[in-house]
SEKOL-665533 format. One record per residue (C-alpha): residue in three letters; x, y, z. Coordinates in pm, whole numbers, padded with zeros to 5 digits, always signed. Example, Ala and Ser with C-alpha at 12.3 -4.5 7.8 and 13.67 -1.06 7.14 Angstrom:
BEGIN
ALA+01230-00450+00780;SER+01367-00106+00714;
***
This chain:
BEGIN
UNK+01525+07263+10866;UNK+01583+07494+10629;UNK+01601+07853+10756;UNK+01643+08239+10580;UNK+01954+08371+10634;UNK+01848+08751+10842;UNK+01780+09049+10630;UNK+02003+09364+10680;UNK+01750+09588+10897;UNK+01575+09872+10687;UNK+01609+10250+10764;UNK+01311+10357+10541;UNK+01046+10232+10336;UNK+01148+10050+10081;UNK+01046+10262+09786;UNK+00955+09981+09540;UNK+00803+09718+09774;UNK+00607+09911+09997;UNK+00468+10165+09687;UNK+00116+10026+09690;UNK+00139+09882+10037;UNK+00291+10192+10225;UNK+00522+10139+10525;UNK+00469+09914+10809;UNK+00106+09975+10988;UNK+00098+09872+11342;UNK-00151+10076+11515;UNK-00489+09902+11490;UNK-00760+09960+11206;UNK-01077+10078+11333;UNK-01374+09807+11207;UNK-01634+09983+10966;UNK-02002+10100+11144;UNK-02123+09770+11062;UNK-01884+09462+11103;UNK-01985+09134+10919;UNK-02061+08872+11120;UNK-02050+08657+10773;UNK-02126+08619+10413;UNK-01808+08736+10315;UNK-01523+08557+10074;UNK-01162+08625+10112;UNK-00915+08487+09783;UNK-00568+08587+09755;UNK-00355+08552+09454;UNK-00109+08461+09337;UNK-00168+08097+09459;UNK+00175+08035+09520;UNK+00324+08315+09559;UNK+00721+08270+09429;UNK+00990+08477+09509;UNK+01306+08496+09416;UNK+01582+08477+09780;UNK+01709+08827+09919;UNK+01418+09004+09748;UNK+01020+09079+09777;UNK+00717+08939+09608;UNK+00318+09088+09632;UNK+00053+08967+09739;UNK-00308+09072+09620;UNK-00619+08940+09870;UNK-01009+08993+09748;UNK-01263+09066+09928;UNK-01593+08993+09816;UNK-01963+08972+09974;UNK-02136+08626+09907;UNK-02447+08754+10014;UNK-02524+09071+09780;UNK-02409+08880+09427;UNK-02035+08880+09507;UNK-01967+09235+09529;UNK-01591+09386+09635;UNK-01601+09530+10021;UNK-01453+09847+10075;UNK-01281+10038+10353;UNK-01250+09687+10559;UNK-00933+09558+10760;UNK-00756+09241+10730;UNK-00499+09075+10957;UNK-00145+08922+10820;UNK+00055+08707+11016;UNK+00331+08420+10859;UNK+00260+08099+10924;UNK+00520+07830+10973;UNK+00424+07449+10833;UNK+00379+07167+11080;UNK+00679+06975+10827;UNK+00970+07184+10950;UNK+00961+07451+10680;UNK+01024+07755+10857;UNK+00933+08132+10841;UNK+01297+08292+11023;UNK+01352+08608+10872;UNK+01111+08645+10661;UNK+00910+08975+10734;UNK+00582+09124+10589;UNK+00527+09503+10519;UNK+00233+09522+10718;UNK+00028+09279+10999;UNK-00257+09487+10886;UNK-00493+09635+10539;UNK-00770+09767+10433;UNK-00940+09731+10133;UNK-00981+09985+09837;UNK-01294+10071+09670;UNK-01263+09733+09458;UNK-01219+09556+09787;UNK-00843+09438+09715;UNK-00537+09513+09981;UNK-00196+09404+09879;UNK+00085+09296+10115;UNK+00441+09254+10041;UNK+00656+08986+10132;UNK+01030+09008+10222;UNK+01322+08710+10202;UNK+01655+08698+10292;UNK+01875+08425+10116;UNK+01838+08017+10105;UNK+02090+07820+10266;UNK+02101+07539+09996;UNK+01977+07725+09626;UNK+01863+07343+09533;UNK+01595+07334+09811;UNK+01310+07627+09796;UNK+01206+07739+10113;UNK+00773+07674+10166;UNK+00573+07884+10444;UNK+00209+08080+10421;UNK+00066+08393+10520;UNK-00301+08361+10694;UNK-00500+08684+10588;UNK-00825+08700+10827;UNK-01087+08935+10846;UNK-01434+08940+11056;UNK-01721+08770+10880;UNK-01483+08532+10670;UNK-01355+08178+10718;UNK-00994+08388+10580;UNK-00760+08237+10372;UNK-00387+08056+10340;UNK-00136+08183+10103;UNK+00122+07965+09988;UNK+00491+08139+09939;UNK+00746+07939+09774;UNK+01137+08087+09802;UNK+01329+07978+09523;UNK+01599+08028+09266;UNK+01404+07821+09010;UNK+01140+07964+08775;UNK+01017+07650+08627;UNK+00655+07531+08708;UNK+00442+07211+08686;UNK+00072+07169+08649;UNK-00022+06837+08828;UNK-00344+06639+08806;UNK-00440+06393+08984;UNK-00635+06105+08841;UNK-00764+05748+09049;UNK-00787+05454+08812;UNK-01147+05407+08865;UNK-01132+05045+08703;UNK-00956+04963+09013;UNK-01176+05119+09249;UNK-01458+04856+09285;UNK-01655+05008+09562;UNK-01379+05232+09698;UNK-01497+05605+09676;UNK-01220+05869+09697;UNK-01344+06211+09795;UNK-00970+06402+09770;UNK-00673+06377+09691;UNK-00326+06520+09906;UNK-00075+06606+09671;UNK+00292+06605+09853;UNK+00577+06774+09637;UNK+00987+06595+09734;UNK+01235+06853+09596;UNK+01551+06667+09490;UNK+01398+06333+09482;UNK+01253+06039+09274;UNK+00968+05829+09311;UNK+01245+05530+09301;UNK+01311+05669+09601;UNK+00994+05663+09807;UNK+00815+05398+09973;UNK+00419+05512+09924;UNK+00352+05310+10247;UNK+00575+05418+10440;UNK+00683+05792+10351;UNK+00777+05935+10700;UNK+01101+05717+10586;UNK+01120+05961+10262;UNK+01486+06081+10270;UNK+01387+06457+10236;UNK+01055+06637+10382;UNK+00757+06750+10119;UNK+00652+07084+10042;UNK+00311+07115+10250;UNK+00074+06923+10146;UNK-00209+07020+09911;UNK-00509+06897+09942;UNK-00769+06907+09646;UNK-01079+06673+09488;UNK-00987+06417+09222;UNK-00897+06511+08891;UNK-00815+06852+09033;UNK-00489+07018+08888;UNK-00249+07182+09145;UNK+00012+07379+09034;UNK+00395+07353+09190;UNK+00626+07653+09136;UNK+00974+07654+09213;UNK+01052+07377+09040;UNK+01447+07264+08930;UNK+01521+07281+08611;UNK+01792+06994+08677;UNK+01766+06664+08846;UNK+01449+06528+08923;UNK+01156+06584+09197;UNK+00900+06345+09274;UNK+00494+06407+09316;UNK+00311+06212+09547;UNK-00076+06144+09573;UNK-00296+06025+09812;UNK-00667+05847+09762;UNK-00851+05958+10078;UNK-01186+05827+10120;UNK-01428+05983+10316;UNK-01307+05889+10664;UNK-00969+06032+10558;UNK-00800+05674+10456;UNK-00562+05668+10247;UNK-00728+05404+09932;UNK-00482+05437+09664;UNK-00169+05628+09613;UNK+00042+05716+09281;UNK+00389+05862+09204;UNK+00559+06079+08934;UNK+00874+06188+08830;UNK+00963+06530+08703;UNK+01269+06515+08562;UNK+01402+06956+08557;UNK+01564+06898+08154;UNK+01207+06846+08054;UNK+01043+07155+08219;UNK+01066+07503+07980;UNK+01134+07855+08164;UNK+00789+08083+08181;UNK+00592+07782+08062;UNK+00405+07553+08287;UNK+00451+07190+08217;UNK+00151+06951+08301;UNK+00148+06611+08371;UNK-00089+06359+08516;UNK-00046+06110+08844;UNK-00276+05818+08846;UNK-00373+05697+09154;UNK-00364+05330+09185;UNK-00457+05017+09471;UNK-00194+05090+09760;UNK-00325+04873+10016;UNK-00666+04681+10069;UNK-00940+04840+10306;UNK-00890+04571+10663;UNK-01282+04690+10725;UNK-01517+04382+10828;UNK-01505+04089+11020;UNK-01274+03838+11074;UNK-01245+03510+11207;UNK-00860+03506+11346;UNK-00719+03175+11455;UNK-00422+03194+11670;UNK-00142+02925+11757;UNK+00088+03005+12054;UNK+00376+02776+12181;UNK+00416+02843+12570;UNK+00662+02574+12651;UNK+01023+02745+12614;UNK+00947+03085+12822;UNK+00749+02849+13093;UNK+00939+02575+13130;UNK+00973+02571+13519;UNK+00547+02580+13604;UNK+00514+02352+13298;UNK+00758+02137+13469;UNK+00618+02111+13808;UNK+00215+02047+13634;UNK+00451+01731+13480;UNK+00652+01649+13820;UNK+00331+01591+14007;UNK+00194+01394+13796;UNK+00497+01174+13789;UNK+00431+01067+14138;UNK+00180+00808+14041;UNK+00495+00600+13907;UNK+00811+00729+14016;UNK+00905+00426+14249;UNK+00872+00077+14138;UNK+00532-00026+14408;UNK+00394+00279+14311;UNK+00067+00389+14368;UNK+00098+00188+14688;UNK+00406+00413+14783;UNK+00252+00740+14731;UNK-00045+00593+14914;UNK+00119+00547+15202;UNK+00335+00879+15185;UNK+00005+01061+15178;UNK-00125+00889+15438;UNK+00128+00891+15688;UNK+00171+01291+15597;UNK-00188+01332+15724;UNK-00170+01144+16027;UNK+00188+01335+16121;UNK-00003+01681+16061;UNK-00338+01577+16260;UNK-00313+01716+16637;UNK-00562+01483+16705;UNK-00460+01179+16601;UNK-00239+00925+16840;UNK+00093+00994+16780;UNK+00214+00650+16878;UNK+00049+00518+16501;UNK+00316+00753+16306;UNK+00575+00610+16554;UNK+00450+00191+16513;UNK+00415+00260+16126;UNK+00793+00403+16016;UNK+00976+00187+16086;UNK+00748-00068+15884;UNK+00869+00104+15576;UNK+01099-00064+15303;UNK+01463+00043+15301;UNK+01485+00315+15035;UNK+01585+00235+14664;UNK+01651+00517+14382;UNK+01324+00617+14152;UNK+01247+00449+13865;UNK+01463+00520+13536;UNK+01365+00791+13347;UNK+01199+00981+13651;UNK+01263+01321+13745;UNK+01290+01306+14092;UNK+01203+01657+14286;UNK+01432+01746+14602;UNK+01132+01734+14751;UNK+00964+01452+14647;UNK+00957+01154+14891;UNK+01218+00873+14869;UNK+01101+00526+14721;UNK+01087+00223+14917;UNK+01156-00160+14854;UNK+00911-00456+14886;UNK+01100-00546+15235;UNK+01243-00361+15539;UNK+01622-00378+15653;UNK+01553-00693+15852;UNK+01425-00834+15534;UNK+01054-00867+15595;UNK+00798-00765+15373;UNK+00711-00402+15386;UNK+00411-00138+15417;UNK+00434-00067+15066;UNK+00478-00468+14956;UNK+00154-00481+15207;UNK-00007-00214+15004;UNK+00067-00328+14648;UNK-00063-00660+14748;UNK-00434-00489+14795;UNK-00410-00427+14363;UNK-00370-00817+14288;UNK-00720-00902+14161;UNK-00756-00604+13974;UNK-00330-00555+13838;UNK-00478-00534+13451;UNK-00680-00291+13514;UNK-00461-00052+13718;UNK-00196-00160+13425;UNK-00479-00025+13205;UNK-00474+00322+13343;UNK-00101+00382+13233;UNK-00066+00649+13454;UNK+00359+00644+13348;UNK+00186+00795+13041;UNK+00066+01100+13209;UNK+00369+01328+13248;UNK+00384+01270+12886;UNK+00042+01357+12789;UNK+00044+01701+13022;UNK+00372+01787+12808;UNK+00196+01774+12460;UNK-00101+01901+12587;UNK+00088+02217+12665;UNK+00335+02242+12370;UNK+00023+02466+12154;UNK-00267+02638+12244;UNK-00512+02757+11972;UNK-00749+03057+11995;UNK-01006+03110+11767;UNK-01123+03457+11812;UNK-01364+03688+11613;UNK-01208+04080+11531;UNK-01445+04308+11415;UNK-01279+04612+11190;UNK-01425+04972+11129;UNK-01272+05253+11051;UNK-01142+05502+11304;UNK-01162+05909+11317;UNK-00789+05929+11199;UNK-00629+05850+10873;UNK-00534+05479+10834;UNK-00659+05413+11157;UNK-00901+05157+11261;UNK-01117+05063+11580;UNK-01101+04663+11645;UNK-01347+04494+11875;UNK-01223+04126+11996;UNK-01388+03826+12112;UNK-01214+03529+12195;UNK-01412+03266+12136;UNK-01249+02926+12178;UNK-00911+02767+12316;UNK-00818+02467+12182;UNK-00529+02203+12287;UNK-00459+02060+11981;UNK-00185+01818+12101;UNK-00381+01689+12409;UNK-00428+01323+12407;UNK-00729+01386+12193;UNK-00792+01762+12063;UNK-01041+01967+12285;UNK-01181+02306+12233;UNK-01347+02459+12561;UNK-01571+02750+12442;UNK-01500+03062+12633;UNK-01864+03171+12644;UNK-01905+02880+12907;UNK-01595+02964+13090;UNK-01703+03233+13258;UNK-01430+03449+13197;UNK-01506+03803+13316;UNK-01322+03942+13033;UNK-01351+03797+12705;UNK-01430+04071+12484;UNK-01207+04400+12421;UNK-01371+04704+12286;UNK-01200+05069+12115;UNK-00873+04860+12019;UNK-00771+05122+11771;UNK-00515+04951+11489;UNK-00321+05116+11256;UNK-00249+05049+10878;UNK+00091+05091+10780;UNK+00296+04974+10500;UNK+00043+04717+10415;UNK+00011+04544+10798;UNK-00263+04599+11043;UNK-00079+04678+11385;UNK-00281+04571+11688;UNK-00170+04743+12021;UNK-00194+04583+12369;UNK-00523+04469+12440;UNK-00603+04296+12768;UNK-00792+03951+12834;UNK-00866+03697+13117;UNK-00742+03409+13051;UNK-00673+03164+13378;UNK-00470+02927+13151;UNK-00429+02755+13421;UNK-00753+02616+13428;UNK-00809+02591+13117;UNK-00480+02357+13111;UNK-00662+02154+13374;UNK-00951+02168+13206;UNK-00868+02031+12899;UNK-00630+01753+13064;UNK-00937+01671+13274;UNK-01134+01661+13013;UNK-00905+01424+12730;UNK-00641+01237+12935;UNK-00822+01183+13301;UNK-01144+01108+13139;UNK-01001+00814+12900;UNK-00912+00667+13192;UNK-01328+00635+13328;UNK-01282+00934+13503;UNK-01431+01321+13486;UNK-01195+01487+13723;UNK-00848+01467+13926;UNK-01060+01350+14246;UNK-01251+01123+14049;UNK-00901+00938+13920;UNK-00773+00911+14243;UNK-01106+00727+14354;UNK-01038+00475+14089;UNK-00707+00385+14096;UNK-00734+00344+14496;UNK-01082+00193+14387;UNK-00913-00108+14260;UNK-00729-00186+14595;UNK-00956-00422+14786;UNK-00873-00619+15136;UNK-00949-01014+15201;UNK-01364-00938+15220;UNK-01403-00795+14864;UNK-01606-00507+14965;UNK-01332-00345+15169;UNK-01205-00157+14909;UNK-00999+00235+14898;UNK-00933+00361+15210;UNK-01119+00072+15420;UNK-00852-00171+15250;UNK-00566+00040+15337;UNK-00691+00061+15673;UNK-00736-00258+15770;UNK-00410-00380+15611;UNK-00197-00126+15821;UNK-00416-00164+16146;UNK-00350-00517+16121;UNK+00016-00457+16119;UNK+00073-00268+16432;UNK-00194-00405+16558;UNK-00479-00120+16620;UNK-00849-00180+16582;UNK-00997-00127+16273;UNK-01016+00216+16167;UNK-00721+00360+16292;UNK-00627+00494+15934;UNK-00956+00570+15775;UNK-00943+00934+15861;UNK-00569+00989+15792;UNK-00626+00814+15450;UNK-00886+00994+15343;UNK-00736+01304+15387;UNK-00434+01200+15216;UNK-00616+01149+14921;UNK-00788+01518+14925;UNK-00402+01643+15003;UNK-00309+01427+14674;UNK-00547+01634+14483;UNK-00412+01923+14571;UNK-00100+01869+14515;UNK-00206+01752+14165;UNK-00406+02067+14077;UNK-00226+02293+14240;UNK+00061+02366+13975;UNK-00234+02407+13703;UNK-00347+02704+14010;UNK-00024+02885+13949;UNK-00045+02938+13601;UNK-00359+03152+13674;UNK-00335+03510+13745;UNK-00595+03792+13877;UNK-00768+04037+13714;UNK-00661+04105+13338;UNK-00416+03827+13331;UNK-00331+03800+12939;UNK-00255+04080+12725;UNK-00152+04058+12337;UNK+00000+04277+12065;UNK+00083+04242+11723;UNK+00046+04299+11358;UNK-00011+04058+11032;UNK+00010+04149+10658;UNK-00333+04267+10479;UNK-00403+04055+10186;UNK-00646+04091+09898;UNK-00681+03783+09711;UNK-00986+03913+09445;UNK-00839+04236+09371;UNK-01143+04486+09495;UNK-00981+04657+09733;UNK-01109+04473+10039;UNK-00922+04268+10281;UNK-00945+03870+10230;UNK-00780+03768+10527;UNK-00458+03899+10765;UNK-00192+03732+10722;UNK-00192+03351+10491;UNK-00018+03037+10563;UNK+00235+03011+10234;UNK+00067+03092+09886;UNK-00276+03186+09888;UNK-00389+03234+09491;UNK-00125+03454+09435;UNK-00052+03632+09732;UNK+00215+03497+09950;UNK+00201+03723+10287;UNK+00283+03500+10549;UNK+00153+03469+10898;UNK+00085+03773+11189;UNK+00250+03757+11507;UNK+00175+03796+11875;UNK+00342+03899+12167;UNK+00181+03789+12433;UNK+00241+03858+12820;UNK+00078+03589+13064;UNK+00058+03712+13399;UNK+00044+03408+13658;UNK+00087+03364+14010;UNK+00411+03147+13937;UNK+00530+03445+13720;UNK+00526+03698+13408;UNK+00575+03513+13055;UNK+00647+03645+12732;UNK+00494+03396+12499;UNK+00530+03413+12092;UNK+00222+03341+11853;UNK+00114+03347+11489;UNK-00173+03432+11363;UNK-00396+03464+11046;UNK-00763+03597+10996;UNK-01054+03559+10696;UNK-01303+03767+10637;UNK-01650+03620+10675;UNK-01996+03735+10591;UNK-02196+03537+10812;UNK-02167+03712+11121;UNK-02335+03529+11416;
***
């Protein structure tokens, strides 16, 4: 910040400054009889006011009556207090001659205005004095310390060919001492190596004069296109080099205002691709383990039949415990899995076709039951399954719907988003599920407010329920279990063990498996049925549950991110966000997400890309 050095206190009045201004009044000014409530018009000139460091400058302030044709007001106080700028230009030790006037009979007051000395002669100093009366809106004085005399008339000017339907209502003018427009990024100036003067703010086409100026190196003007929701349209930059500026004689020189970025107002269709398998590789790997059970052991399903079964009957208090007993030992000695399967700690051990005294086995028994029907359990390829489930969750696709209007503050904008459709588009065959059938309590986000900066639309964190875990098992369901004359995980389990049938043909499923084992240990018919048929329900459990642990509760997916705003016709408005390579000739690239999915299994951080296009059909 640049700072006054402190002025030697004064003994006296200073005989020069103070001559029309008097000494220092502090005691308050008594209003006239009749204080205005309003009407009147305060000016003060000059407008800026430049002095010269360690000395004094003058201030004249006007005050006229709108209401009886713009005659002075006499005999009426004023206020004065300094006024420090929200950019870091400071007021320290700079003092004024009075907090307080009144006018003359040609309703003028003048205040003077004391510096000390700059720290750096190359850098003026920029602050204002507020000059307030009752019955007036007041008004801001600029004061501009420097060594430099020179001045510059600047106007700004939009190139209206440009404009299309863009209307720009002002234009902020921001003055970079010691700079050049080289210098400046228009879309991103808080990165400006030096702070403006304040910023003045003034309709199109208006001049504004800078004072102050150096007469050596170069400074850099800066405009701004607002429209009228204070966004910043178009933007322009000019160089003033200080070896073409003349002392006493103000130089003028125009800025035109071209396209800085397009307007992101309307709505867009945004399609989203996000790759979940790297950050959620251990659920993703027990949804694929589970489903590896159908064929991890060579007489599979008959294997994982009977594991199932036996389970239930071991965890049934009233079942006969003697049946767990007669049936063990029945088992096949135990072999390793199958190669290429990813045997779980957990999982249970596979079993040959005989037992250790080399007579055929339960699970020989059981594999036995799919004889008449081997093609068509062959036909299932469940070994494919595993596979499937891993593709299938490789890329999820949203297709969502953003709608874009502009917010209160500049460059901002308020975003409403709908999801509208997730699609697997490496499942065995692509499936969209439409979220308006989900059910999803929250689909739709409201009062997202994005901001536009350096050409990309930022999107902050904006919340969603997702349940990707059902919608995995959904869409598995739906592609993979249903090509295989199924709807559901229950309903594949009833055909595989569908196809199992004993001697009589029509004892099929658990009524074959029953009377096969019963036989063995020789129990009536029966024996089994319950045990097996709540094995099978514990088999669909344990095949849906690790889709279940991918979903979370409440708001369960949130997403931020940002993607380039393109124009591809040149008027001004958005064509899309973000473009996959070269679109016409605009070559933007892709948004990007960061996603957090909160599951029961765990928090993920998952990556995505995105793009959007505008469309005019809205639905």
């Amino acid at each position: 910040m640049i700072r006054f050095s402190r002025i030697v206190p004064l003994a006296c009045c200073l005989v020069t400054a103070f001559a029309a201004a008097g000494c220092r009044m502090d005691a308050p000014l008594p209003l006239p009889d009749a204080a205005r409530a309003r009407g009147l018009k305060l000016n003060a000139t000059p407008q800026p006011l430049v002095i010269r460091p360690s000395s004094s400058g003058r201030l004249k302030f006007v005050l006229r009556d709108e209401d009886e044709q713009d005659l002075p007001v006499s005999d009426y106080p004023l206020a004065f207090t300094l006024v420090s700028d929200s950019n870091g230009y400071g007021t320290a030790d700079a003092q004024l001659s009075s907090n307080q006037g009144l006018t003359d009979s040609n309703g003028e007051a003048a205040l003077e205005i004391i510096v000390g000395n700059l720290t750096d002669n190359n850098s003026p100093v920029v602050f204002s004095v507020n000059a307030t009366c009752q019955g007036s809106d007041g008004v801001l004085a600029s004061i501009t310390v420097t060594t430099n005399a020179y001045s510059v008339e600047v106007v700004p000017v939009p190139d209206t060919d440009k404009l299309g339907s863009i209307s720009i209502v002002s234009t902020r003018l921001l003055f970079y001492d010691n700079t050049t427009c080289g210098e400046l990024d228009l879309t991103n100036l808080d990165a400006a190596p030096t702070q403006p003067r304040p910023a003045q703010t003034v309709a199109p086409n208006t001049p504004v004069t800078f004072a102050g100026v150096a007469g050596s190196g170069s400074a850099a003007v800066v405009g701004l296109g607002l429209d009228s929701n204070s966004s910043v349209q178009i933007a322009g930059c000019v160089d003033i080099p200080g070896q073409s500026l003349f002392d006493s004689v103000t130089i003028r020189t125009t800025l035109y205002l071209d396209l800085l970025f397009p307007l992101p107002e309307g709505t867009f269709q945004a399609a989203s691709d996000f790759q979940p398998s790297a950050t959620m590789a251990p659920s993703l790997a027990a949804i694929k383990s589970a489903w590896q059970q159908w064929t991890q052991c060579s007489l599979d399903p008959a294997r994982l039949w009977i594991d199932y079964t036996l389970d239930a009957l071991a965890s049934d208090a009233t079942s006969d415990p003697t049946l767990y007993a007669q049936l063990s030992p029945l088992r096949g000695t135990m072999v390793a899995p199958l190669a290429g399967a990813s045997a779980d700690d957990s999982d249970s051990p596979c079993h040959s076709s005989t037992k250790s005294a080399g007579d055929t086995s339960l699970e020989s028994i059981i594999d036995n039951l799919f004889s008449n029907h081997r093609d068509q359990l062959s036909g299932t390829n469940l070994a494919a399954l595993p596979g499937e489930l891993d593709a299938l969750l490789d890329n999820i696709h949203l297709d969502s719907r953003m709608t874009i209007t502009a917010a209160n503050a500049t460059n901002s904008y308020c975003v409403k988003h709908d999801l509208l459709d997730v699609t697997f588009p490496n499942a065995l065959s692509s499936i969209s599920l439409q979220v308006a059938k989900l059910g999803l309590p929250v689909s739709s986000v409201s009062g997202i407010i994005a901001t536009l900066k350096a050409g990309q639309l930022s999107l902050p964190r904006h919340e969603f329920t997702a349940r990707l875990g059902t919608l995995s098992r959904y869409a598995f369901e739906g592609t993979s279990i249903k090509s295989r004359g199924a709807q559901d995980t229950r309903g594949l389990i009833k055909t595989v063990f569908g196809l199992a049938q004993w001697h009589d043909q029509n004892t099929t499923s658990c009524d074959a498996l029953d009377a096969a084992l019963c036989q063995q240990i020789q129990q009536p018919t029966g024996c089994l049925l319950k045990a097996c048929q709540n094995g099978l329900v514990a088999l669909a459990a344990n095949l849906t549950g690790p889709f279940d642990a991918l979903d979370g509760s409440g708001l369960d997916f949130s997403l931020f991110g940002a993607a380039p705003v393109v124009d591809l016709d040149g008027n001004g408005q958005a064509d899309t966000l973000g473009s996959q390579g070269h679109v016409g000739t605009s070559s933007a690239g892709t948004g990007s997400w960061w996603a957090t999915l909160s599951a029961r299994s765990g928090t993920y951080d998952i990556y995505g890309t995105w793009t959007a296009s505008r469309i005019t059909d809205v639905p």
